[in-house]
C-alpha positions as CSV (number, residue, x, y, z in Angstrom):
1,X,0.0,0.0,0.0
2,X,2.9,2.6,0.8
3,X,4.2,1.8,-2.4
4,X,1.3,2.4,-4.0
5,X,0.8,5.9,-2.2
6,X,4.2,6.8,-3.2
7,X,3.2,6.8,-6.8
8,X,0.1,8.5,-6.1
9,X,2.2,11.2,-4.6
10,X,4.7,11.4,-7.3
11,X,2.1,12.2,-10.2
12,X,2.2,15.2,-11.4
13,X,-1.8,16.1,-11.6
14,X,-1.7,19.7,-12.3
15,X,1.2,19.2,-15.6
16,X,-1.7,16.0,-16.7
17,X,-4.6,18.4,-16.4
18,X,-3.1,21.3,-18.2
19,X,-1.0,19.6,-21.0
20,X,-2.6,15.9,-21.4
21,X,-6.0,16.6,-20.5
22,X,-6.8,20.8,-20.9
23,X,-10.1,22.1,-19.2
24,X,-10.5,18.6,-16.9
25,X,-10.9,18.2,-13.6
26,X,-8.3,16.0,-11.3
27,X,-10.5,13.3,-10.2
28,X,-10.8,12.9,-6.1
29,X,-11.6,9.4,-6.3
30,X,-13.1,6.3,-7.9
31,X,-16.0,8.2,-8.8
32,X,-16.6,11.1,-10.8
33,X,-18.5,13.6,-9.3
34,X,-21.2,13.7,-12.0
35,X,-22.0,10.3,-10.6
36,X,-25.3,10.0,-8.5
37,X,-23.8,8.3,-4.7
38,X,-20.5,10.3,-5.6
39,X,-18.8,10.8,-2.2
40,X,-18.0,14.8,-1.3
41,X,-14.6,16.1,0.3
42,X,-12.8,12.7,-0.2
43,X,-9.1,12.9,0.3
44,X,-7.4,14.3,-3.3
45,X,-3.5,12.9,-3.8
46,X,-1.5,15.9,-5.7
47,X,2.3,15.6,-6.3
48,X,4.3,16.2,-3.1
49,X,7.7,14.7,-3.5
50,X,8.8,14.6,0.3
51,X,5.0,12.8,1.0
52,X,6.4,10.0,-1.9
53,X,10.0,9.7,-0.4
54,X,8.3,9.2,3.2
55,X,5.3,6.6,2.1
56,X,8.5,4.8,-0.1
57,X,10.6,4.6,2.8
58,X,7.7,2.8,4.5
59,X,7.5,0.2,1.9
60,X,8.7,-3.5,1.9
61,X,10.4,-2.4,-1.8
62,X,12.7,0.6,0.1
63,X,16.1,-1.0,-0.5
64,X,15.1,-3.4,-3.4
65,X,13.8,-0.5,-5.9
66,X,16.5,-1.9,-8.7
67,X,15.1,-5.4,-8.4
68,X,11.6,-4.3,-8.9
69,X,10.6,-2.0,-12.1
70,X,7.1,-0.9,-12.4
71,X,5.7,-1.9,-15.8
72,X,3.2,0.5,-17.2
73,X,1.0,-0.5,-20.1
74,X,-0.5,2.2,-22.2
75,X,-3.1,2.1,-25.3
76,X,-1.4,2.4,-28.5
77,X,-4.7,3.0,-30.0
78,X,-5.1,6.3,-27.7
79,X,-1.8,8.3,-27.6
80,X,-2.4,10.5,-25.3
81,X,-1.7,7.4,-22.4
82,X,1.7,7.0,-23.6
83,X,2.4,10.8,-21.9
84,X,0.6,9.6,-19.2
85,X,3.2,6.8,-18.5
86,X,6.1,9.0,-19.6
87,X,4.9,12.0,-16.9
88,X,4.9,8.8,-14.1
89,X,8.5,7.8,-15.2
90,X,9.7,11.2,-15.5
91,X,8.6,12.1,-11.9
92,X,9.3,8.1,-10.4
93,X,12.9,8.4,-11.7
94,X,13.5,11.5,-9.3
95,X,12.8,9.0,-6.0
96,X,14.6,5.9,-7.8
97,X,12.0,4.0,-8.8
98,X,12.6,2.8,-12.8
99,X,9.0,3.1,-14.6
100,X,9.1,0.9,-18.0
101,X,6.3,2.4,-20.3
102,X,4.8,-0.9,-22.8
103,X,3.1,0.1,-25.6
104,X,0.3,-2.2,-26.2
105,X,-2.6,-2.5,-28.6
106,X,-6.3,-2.7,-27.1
107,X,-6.5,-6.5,-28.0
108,X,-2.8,-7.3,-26.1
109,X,-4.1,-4.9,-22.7
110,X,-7.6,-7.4,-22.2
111,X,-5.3,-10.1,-22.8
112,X,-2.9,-9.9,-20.2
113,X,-5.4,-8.4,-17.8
114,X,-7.0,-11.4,-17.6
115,X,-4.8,-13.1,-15.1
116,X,-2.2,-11.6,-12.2
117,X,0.8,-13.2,-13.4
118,X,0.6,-11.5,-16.8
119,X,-1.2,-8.0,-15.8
120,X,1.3,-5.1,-16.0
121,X,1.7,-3.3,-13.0
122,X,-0.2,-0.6,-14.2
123,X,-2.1,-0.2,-17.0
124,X,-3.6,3.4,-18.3
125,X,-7.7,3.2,-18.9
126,X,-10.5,5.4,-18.8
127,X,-13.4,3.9,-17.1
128,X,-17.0,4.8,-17.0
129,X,-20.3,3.5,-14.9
130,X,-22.8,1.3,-16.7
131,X,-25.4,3.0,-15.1
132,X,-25.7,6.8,-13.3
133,X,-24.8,5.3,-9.8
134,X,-21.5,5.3,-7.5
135,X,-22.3,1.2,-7.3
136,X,-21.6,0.5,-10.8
137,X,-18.3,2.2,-10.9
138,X,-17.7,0.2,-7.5
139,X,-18.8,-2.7,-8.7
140,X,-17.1,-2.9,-12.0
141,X,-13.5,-1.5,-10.8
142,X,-13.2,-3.6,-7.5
143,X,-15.3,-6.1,-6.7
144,X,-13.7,-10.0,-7.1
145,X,-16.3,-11.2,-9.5
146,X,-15.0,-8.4,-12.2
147,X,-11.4,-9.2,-11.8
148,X,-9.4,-10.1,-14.8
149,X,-11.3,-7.6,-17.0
150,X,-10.3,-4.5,-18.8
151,X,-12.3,-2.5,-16.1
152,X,-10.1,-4.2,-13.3
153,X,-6.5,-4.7,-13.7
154,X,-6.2,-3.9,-10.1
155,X,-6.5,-7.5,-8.6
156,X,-7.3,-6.4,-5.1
157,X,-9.0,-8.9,-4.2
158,X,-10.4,-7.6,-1.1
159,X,-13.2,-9.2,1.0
160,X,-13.8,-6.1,3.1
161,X,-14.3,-4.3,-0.2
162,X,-16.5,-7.0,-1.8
163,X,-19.0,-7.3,1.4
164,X,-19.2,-3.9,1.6
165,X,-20.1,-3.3,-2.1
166,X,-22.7,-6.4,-2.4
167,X,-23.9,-4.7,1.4
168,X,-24.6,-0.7,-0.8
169,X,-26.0,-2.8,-4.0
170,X,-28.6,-4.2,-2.0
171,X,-29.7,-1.5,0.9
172,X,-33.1,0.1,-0.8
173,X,-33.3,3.4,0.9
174,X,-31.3,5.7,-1.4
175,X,-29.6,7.9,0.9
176,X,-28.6,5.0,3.4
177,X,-27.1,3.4,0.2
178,X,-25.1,6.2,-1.3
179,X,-23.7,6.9,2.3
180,X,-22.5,3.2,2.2
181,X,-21.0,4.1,-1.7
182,X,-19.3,7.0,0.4
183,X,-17.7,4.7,2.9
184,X,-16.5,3.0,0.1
185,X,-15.3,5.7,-1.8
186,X,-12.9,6.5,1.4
187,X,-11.5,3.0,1.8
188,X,-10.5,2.7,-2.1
189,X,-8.6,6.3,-1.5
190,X,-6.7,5.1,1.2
191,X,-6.0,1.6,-0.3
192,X,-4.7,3.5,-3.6
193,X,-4.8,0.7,-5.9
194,X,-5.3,2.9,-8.6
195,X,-3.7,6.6,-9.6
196,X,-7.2,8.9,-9.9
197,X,-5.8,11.0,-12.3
198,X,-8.7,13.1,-14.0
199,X,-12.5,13.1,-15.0
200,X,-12.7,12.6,-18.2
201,X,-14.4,15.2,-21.0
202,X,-16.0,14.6,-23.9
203,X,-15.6,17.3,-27.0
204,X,-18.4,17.1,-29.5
205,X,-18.7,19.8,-32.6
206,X,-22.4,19.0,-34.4
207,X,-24.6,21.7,-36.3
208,X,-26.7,22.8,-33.8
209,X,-29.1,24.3,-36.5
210,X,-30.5,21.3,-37.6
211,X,-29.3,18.9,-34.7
212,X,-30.9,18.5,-31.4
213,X,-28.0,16.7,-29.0
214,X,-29.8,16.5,-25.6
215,X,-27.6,14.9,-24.0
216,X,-24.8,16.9,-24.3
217,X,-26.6,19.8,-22.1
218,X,-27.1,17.2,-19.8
219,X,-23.9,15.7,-19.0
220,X,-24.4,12.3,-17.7
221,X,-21.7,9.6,-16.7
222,X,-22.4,6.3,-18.0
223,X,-20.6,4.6,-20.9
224,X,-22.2,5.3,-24.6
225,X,-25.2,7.5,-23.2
226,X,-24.0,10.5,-25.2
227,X,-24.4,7.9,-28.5
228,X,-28.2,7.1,-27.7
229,X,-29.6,8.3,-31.2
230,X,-33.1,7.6,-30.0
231,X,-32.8,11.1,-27.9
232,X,-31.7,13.1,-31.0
233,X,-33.5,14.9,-33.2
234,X,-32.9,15.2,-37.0
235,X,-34.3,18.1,-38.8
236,X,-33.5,17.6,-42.2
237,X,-35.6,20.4,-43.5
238,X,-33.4,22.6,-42.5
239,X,-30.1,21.2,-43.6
240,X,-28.4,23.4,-46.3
């Protein structure tokens, strides 16, 4: 866990927002904050290198660092990860730690995520919920029964973390389930399996004067629901 933290401290959040992802937000968590069950004023990393030396020095890799590089995988098919990986090395170098960015293709990342052995130790992907609520992201990123998917390369394998996430699926009442989605929310922070490195936005350019987009004035978070072509309206009588 300390190692993890280190590298949560050593990203440089404000050099990814402004240069690999301009006008987005640094995520605070596992959840974006569009997200109905989202949990408010969760712990946010930011890059502090003295925090990364001192959770490092904590770790069981201290004095081994040469005998363990981290192996990041990034998407060929989306180039923008490969700066991603390269920002992490740039900044992991500066504490000793040796960062190896892999270039993969889509197909090669599900394949080796599918088992621990062959899952780099990081891999660079944008999730999204498959429905507008904190328990699908939850669900989907780190619950056991996902593991070994493109959504989990995480492999925490946690059983406090599944019964607490199968305990918020099925509470009823809405506001005791989300705050169960917040408790959540707070132990995934401070586990750190992953790097929450920004909330990603969508840019979409369409002719407005004969295109009705709802969606896009209503910004929602789940996978594909900006591509729902029932919601849109065509008006091709007005098309030059």
């Amino acid at each position: 866990m300390h190692f993890r933290k280190a590298l949560s401290y050593l990203f440089d959040y404000d050099q990814a927002v402004q240069y690999i992802s301009p006008g987005m937000l640094q995520a605070h968590g596992p959840v974006s904050s569009l997200t109905p069950g989202y949990k408010e004023g969760l712990f946010q990393y930011h890059y502090d290198l003295d925090k990364a030396r001192e959770e490092l020095e904590k770790s069981r890799y201290y004095d081994q660092l040469d005998d363990y590089p981290v192996v990041i995988g990034v998407n060929t098919d989306v180039p923008e990860t490969e700066k991603v990986g390269l920002l992490l090395q740039a900044e992991a170098a500066k504490l000793g730690i040796d960062v190896v960015v892999q270039k993969l293709t889509w197909g090669k990342i599900c394949e080796l995520v599918a088992t621990p052995e062959t899952t780099p130790n990081g891999v660079t992907i944008n999730v999204a919920p498959h429905y507008a609520e904190a328990g699908s992201m939850l669900q989907a990123k780190y619950h056991s029964s996902n593991t070994g998917t493109w959504e989990q390369a995480e492999w925490l394998l946690d059983p406090e973390i599944d019964a607490l996430i199968d305990d918020a699926l099925t509470t009823v009442d809405q506001e005791e389930r989300f705050a169960k989605y917040g408790v959540i929310q707070e132990k995934i922070v401070d586990l750190a399996p992953d790097i929450f490195m920004v909330e990603l936005l969508e840019r979409h350019a369409y002719q407005s004067t004969y295109l009705d987009w709802p969606q896009l004035d209503a910004p929602n978070p789940v996978m594909g629901y900006n591509f729902d072509y029932r919601f849109y309206n065509l008006y091709s009588e007005k098309m030059p």
